[in-house]
C-alpha angles and dihedrals in degrees: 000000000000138000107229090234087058085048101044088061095044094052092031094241124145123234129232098176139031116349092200091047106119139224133194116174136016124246150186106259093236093059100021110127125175125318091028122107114219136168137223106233090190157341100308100046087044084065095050091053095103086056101055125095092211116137080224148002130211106219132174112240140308100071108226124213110261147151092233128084105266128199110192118192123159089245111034101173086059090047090049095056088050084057101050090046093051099048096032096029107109121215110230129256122191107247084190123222127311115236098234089069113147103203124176124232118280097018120144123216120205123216130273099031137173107198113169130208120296103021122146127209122191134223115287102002131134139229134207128222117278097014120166113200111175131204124316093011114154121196112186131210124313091007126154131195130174147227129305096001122132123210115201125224123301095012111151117200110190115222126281095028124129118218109193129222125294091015120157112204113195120227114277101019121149115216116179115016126150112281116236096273119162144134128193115237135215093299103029102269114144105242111195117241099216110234112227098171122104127224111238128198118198122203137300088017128148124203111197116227122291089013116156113211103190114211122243117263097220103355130016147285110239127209098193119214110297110014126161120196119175126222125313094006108158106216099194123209120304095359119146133222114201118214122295095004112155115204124189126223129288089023110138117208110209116217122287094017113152118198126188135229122292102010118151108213114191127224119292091015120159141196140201120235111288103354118152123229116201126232113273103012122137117221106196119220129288087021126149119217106207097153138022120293121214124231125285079011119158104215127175142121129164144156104240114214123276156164098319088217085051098049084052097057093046094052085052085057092048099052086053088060105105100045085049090056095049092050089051083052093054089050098046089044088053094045085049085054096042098050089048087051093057092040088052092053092054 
C-alpha cells in the first residue's frame, strides 16, 4: 500500500491528482476498482479512462484533463511494472535449510538461506547469501552460485558451471549439459567430442522454464549480464548472449552464435553455426539466421499458414522454378536478338 505522491516519485511519474490518495494493488484496466493502480496502454483505452473506477491510471504523455487520479510517465508501461513491483514485490525472509540436504564434500553455504526439501549439492560448490534453492534442485560438482538468486524445482546444474547474482532460473531448466559434439568415424560411427567448456550466468539474468543452456566444448557459453530467455530456448555450446538480449521462447541458438547487447529475438528463431549478431539489431519471429546480421539491424522473413491445398500448389510451382528460369532466360535472350536485329536494319 502506497500514497500516489510516495509512487509518483519511485516510478518517476508525474502526478496530476491527490497526492494522499492510496493504492494498494495493481490491476488490468479493464477490472481494476478502487484501491487498485492500472495503465492505458493506448488510445483506446486512453478514451475509456472517465469510465474506470481505478484509484489511479499510468498514462504517456500529454496529460489529459480528467476527474481521475492520473500518473504520466513517458513509458507507462515501464512505470506500470515499477509499480507493480513496489506494491506486489516481497522482501525475503530466510526460510533456513531442510534437513534432508545432500551436500557434497567441501562445499561452502552461505548465510540466510532458504533450501527447500530435496536439494542436492554437489561436492565442492559454493553458494552465495540469500539463496533460495527449491525443491529438487540439483547443483552438480565445482558449482558456484551467488548471492540473492533463486532457482526454481527440479532445476539440474551440471558441475563446474557459475550462476551470477540476482539470477532467476525457471522450473525445469537444464544448465550444463553436454553440447551436440560428434564426429563420424572410418566406418560412420558417431564418436563424442567431450565437452570441457562451463555455462556461465552473469548477473541479473533470467532463464525461462524448461530452458536448456548447453556448455562450451573447449570454452564456454556466456549468458552476459541481464539476459532474459523465455521458456524452452536451446543455447547451444559456446554461444554468446550479449547485455540486456531478450530472446523469446522455442529459438534455438546454434553453437558458437554470438549475439550482441541489447538484441530483441522473436519466438521460434534460429540460427546457423558461428554467426555474429550485431548489437541492437531485431530478428522478427519464425526467422531463420543463416549469416551475420549487422548491428541495429531489422531481420525476418516466414510462410504464414494457409490454405494446405493452396501451400501445395504453391510447392508444385516452386519445384518448376528453375525450368522456368531457364525458359525466361531463352526468351530474353530472343527479344534481345530480335531488337538488335531491327537496330541493326535502321
Amino acid at each position: 500500500m502506497r500514497t500516489l505522491g510516495n509512487l509518483a516519485e519511485l516510478i518517476d511519474a508525474e502526478l496530476i491528482g491527490d497526492p494522499e490518495a492510496v493504492v494498494r494493488q495493481a490491476r488490468p484496466f479493464d477490472s481494476a476498482l478502487e484501491g487498485d493502480i492500472t495503465f492505458a496502454s493506448d488510445a483506446a483505452y486512453r478514451a475509456k479512462i472517465e469510465r474506470s473506477a481505478a484509484s489511479a491510471i499510468i498514462i504517456a504523455p500529454p496529460a489529459i484533463d480528467s476527474a481521475r487520479n492520473l500518473l504520466v510517465a513517458r513509458n507507462p508501461k515501464l512505470a506500470f511494472a515499477r509499480a507493480v513491483g513496489l506494491l506486489h514485490g516481497k522482501s525475503y525472509t530466510p526460510l533456513g535449510v531442510s534437513g534432508d540436504l545432500a551436500v557434497g564434500e567441501g562445499s561452502v553455504l552461505g548465510e540466510d538461506l532458504s533450501i527447500f526439501p530435496r536439494v542436492t549439492i554437489g561436492a565442492g560448490s559454493i553458494i552465495g547469501d540469500r539463496v533460495t534453492l527449491h525443491p529438487g534442485v540439483v547443483i552438480g560438482e565445482g558449482c558456484r552460485v551467488n548471492d540473492d538468486t533463486v532457482i526454481h524445482p527440479n532445476v539440474t546444474i551440471y558441475a563446474n558451471c557459475e550462476i551470477g547474482s540476482r539470477v532467476i532460473i525457471h522450473a525445469g531448466a537444464v544448465i550444463g549439459a553436454d553440447g551436440f559434439g560428434f564426429v563420424p568415424d572410418e566406418e560412420g560411427r558417431q564418436v563424442k567430442l567431450l565437452q570441457l567448456g562451463r555455462v556461465i550466468v552473469e548477473d541479473d539474468c533470467e532463464v525461462g522454464a524448461n530452458c536448456t543452456i548447453d556448455r562450451g566444448g573447449f570454452g564456454d557459453t556466456v549468458l552476459r549480464r541481464g539476459v532474459k530467455l523465455d521458456n524452452l530456448v536451446q543455447v547451444g555450446h559456446n554461444t554468446e548472449l550479449g547485455e540486456n538480449t531478450v530472446v523469446a521462447a522455442l529459438t534455438g541458438f546454434s553453437g558458437g552464435t554470438i549475439v550482441g547487447r541489447n538484441c530483441i529475438i522473436a519466438g521460434q528463431v534460429g540460427t546457423n553455426q558461428h554467426i555474429t549478431i550485431g548489437d541492437r539489431a531485431t530478428i522478427t519471429g519464425q526467422a531463420a539466421v543463416t549469416r551475420n546480421v549487422k548491428p541495429g539491424a531489422v531481420i525476418g522473413g516466414i510462410i504464414p499458414a494457409e490454405d494446405h491445398r493452396r501451400w501445395l500448389h504453391k510447392q508444385a510451382l516452386y519445384s518448376r522454378l528453375p525450368r522456368l528460369n531457364e525458359r525466361v532466360a531463352r526468351l530474353e535472350e530472343i527479344v534481345r536478338r530480335i531488337g538488335q536485329a531491327k537496330a541493326d536494319e535502321e
